[in-house]
C-alpha positions in Angstrom: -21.5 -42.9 -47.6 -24.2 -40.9 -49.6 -27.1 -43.9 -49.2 -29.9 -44.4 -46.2 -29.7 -47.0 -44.3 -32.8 -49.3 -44.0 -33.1 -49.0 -40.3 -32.9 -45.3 -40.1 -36.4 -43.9 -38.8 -38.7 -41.5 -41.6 -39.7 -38.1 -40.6 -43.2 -38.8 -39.9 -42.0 -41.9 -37.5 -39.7 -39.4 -35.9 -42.4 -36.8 -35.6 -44.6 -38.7 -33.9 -41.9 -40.0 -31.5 -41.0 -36.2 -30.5 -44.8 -36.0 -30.2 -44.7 -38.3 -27.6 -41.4 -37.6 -26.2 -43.1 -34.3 -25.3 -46.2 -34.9 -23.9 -44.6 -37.5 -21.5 -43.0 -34.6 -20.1 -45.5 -32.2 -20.0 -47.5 -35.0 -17.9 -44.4 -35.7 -15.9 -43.8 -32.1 -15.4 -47.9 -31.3 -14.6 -47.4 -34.2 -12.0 -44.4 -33.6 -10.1 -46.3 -29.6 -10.0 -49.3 -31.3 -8.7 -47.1 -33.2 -6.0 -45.2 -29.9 -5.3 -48.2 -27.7 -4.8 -50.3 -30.4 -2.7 -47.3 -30.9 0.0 -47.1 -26.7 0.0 -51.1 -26.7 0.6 -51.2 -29.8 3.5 -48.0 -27.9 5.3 -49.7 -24.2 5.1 -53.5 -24.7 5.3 -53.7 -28.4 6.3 -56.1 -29.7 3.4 -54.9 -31.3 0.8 -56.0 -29.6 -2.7 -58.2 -32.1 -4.8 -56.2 -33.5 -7.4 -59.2 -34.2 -9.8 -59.3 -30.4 -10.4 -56.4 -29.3 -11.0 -55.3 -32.1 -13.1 -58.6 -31.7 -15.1 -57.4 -27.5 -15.5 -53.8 -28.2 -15.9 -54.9 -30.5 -19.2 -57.7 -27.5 -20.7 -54.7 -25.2 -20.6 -51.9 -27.4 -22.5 -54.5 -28.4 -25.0 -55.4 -25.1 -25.9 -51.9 -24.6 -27.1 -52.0 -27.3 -29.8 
């Protein structure tokens, strides 16, 4: 009962997999913001905001959290 299986991950395997468990949802969550924000700025003002920027601002800010 007491032994590890084989096939069971190791810590730094798992680590890395909740590395990139995360940053697929910070990305997904960055995008769907992006989407959110650009359909609120072509109803209001009628020009689309460049995605280029805030995709390149939105990255600066989560990296400075590492």
């Amino acid at each position: 009962i007491g032994e590890k299986h084989t096939a069971e991950p190791d810590d730094a395997e798992l680590v890395s997999l909740s590395k990139r468990l995360v940053e697929n949802a910070v990305l997904k969550a960055v995008q769907q913001y992006l989407e959110e924000t650009q359909n609120k700025t072509r109803q209001t003002d009628g020009s689309p905001m460049k995605t280029e920027e805030a995709a390149s601002s939105s990255k600066n800010e989560s990296g400075n959290d590492n």
